[in-house]
C-alpha positions as CSV (number, residue, x, y, z in Angstrom):
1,X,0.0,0.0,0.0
2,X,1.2,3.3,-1.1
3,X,2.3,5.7,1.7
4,X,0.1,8.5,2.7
5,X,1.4,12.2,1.2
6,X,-0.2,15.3,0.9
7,X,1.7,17.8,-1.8
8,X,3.6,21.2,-1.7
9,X,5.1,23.2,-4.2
10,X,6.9,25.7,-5.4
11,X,10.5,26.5,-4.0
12,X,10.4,28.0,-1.3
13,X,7.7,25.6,0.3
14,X,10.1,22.5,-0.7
15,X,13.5,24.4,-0.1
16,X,11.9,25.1,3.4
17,X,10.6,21.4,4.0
18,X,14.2,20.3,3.1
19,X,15.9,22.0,5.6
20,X,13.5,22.1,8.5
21,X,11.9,19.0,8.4
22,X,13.5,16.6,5.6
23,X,12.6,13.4,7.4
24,X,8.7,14.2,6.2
25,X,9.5,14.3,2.3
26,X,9.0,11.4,0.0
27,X,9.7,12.5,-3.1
28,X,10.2,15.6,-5.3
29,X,9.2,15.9,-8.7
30,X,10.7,18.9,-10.8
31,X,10.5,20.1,-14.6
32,X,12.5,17.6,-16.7
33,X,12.6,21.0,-18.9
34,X,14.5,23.2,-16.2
35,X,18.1,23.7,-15.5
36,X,18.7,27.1,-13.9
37,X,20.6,27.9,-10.8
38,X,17.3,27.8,-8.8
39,X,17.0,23.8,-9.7
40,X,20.2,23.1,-9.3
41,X,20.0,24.9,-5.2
42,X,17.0,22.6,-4.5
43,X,18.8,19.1,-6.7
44,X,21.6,19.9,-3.6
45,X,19.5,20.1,-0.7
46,X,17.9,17.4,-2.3
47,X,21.0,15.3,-2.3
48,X,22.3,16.7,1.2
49,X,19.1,15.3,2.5
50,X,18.6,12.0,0.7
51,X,15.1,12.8,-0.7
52,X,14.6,11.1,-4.0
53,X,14.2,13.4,-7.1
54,X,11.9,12.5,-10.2
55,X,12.6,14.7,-13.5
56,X,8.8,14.3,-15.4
57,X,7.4,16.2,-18.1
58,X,5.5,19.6,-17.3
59,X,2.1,18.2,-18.4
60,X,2.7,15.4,-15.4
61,X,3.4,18.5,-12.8
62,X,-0.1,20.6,-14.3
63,X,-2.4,17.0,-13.8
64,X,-0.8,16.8,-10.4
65,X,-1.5,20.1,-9.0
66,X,-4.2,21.6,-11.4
67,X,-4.2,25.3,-11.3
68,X,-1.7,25.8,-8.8
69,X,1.8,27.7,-9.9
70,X,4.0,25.1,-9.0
71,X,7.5,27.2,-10.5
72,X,8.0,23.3,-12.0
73,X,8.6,22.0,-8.6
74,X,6.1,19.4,-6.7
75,X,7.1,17.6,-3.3
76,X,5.2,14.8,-1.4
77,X,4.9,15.1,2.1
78,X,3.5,13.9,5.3
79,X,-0.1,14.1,5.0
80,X,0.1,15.4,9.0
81,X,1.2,18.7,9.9
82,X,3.7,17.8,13.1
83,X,1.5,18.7,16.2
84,X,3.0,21.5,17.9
85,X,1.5,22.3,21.3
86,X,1.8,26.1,22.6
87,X,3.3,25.1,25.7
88,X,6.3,24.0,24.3
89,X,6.7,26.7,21.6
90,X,6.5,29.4,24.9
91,X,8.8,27.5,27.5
92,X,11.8,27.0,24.7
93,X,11.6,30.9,24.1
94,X,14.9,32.8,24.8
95,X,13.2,36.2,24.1
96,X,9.6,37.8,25.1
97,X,7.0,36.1,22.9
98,X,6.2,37.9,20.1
99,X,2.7,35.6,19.0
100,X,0.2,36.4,15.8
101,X,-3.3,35.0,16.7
102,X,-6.1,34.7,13.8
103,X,-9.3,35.0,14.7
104,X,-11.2,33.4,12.2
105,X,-9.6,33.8,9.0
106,X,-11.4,32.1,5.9
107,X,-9.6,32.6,3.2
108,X,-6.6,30.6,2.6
109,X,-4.5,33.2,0.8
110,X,-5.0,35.4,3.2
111,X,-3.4,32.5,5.7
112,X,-1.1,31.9,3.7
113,X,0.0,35.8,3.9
114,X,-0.4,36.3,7.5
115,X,2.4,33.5,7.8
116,X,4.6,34.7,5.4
117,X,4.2,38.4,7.5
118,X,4.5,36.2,11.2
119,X,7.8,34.5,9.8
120,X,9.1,37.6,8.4
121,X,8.9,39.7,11.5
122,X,10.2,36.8,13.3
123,X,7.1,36.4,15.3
124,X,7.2,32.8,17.6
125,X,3.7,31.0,16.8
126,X,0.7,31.8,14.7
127,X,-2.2,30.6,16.6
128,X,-6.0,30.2,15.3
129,X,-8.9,28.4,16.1
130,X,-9.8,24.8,14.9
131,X,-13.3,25.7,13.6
132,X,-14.6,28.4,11.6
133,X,-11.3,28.9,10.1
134,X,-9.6,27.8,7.0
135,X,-7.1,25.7,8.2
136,X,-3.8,25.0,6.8
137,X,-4.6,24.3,2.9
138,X,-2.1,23.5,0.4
139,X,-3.3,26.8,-1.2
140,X,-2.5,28.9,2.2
141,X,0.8,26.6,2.1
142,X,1.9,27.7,-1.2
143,X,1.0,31.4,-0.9
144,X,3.0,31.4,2.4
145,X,6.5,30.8,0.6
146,X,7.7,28.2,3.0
147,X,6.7,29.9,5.9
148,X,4.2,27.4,6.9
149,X,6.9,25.1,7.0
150,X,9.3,27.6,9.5
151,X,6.3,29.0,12.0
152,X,4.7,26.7,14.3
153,X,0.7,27.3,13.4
154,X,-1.3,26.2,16.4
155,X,-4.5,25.1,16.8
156,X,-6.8,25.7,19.7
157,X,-10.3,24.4,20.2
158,X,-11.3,27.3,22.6
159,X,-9.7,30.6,21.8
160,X,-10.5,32.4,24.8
161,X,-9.2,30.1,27.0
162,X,-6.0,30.2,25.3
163,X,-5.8,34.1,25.3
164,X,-6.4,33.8,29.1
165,X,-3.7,31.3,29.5
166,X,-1.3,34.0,27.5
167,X,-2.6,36.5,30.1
168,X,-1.4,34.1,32.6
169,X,2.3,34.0,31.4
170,X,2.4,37.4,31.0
171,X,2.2,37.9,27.3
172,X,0.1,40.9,26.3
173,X,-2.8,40.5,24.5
174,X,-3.8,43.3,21.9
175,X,-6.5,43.4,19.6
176,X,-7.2,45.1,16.3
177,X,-10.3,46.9,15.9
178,X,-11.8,49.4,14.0
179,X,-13.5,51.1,16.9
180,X,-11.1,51.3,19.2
181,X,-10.0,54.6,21.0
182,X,-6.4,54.0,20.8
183,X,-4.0,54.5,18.0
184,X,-1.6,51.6,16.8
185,X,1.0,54.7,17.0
186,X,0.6,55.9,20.3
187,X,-0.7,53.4,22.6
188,X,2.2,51.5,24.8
189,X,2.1,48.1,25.2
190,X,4.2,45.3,26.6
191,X,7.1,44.0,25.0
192,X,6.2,40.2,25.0
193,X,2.8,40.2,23.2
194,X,0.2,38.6,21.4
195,X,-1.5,40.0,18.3
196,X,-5.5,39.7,17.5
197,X,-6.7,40.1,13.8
198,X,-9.8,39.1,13.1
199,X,-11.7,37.5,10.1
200,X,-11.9,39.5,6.5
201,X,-15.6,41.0,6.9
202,X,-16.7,40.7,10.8
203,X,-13.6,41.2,12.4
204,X,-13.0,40.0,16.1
205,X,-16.2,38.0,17.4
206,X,-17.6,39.4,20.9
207,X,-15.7,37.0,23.5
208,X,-12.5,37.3,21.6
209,X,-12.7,41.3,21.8
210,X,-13.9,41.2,25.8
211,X,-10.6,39.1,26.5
212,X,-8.0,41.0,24.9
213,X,-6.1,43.1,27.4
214,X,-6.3,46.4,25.1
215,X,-7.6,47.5,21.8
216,X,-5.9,49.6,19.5
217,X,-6.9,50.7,15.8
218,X,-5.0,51.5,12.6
219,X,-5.1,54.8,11.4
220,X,-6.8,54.9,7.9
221,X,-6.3,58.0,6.8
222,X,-7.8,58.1,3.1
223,X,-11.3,56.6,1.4
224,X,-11.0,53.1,2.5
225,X,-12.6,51.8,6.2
226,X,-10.0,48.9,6.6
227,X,-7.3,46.4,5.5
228,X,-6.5,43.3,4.0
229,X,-6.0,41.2,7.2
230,X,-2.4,40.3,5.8
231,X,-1.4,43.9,5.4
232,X,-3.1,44.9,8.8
233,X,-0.9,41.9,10.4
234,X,1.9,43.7,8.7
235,X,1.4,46.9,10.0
236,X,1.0,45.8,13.5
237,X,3.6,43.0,14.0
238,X,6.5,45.5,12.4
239,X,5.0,48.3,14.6
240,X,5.7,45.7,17.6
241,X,9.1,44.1,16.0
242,X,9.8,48.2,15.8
243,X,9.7,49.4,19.3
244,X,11.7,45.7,20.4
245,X,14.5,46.9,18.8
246,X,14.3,50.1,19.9
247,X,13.9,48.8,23.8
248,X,16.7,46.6,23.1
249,X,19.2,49.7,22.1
250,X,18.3,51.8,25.1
């Protein structure tokens, strides 16, 4: 019986599978028809990490990922995502947390963003709720660049509950909203801190909002009422990567 495998692709989803967790590839398959520097990078780290490599024809690479812009590159996988509890991402930290949370979010490029942003900044976890959320797709995986393989994503069954427990190891919790009084810009916060966006249309639901420690808003200072999710996660977590720096010089 075949093994179970889920697929990736695109460089730097495999590149970053290869060199964080190489044990969980099968097999790569990559465009018989390429031979650039770019190949040849991922044919090493292939070979440094005795994963198999399978030249096929391009037409092979569109049946097996219809639609997706694979850059000629298609890895199997683990069909599991290694279970990472929050517990042990907090108690190996060397630093103040610096933690995205997702309330929510729905749309998988929009996942996928807000983890490229979270491993960007250097942010420690990206947490989010097991239901009524998108959940780790192979579209959010490819639109994430790799970062879904380099940030832990946690999932929680009761998001409250794990915003208290943050409260309870004195990690900050600020939430995004719209209606708040406070400006990103000028309220003060905690260094070690945890970061609330909400879905794309209703933003933070009711109990999530009530259990933040402080609201602050973006200023939007033209036409449009709000942002993307991905680019409000943006804005905040380099607003918060900002001022860490700037506490660790003085």
């Amino acid at each position: 019986m075949p093994t179970p495998s889920r697929l990736i692709f695109g460089f730097h989803a495999t590149l970053a599978k290869l060199r964080h967790d190489p044990g969980a590839m099968h097999e790569i398959y990559v465009d018989a028809g390429r031979h650039d520097a770019r190949l040849r990078d991922l044919l090493a780290q292939a070979e440094f990490a005795k994963v198999r490599v399978l030249p096929v024809e391009s037409g092979r690479l569109a049946a097996m990922a219809p639609g997706a812009r694979h850059q000629g590159v298609i890895a199997t996988v683990d069909p599991t995502q290694r279970h990472v509890a929050l517990d042990d991402v907090l108690d190996t930290l060397e630093e103040p947390a610096l933690l995205l949370v997702l309330d929510g979010i729905q749309d998988p490029h929009n996942l996928g963003a807000c983890l490229r942003v979270a491993d960007a900044v250097g942010a420690h976890a990206v947490i989010a709720p097991k239901d009524r959320a998108v959940g780790l797709t192979q579209t959010a995986v490819k639109v994430a660049s790799g970062a879904a393989e380099t940030v832990p994503y946690i999932t929680v069954t009761n998001l409250a509950r794990t915003l208290r427990e943050l409260k309870e190891r004195e990690i900050w919790v600020v939430g995004t909203d719209a209606d708040a009084s406070e400006d990103l810009y000028a309220a003060d916060w905690p260094i070690a801190s945890a970061w609330v966006l909400g879905a794309e249309a209703e933003g933070l639901r009711r109990l999530t909002r009530e259990t933040c420690d402080q609201l602050v808003s973006i200023p939007m200072l033209g036409s449009v009422a709000s942002l993307n999710v991905s680019v409000a996660t943006g804005v905040c977590l380099y607003e918060a990567r900002r001022r860490r720096a700037r506490a660790a010089g003085s």
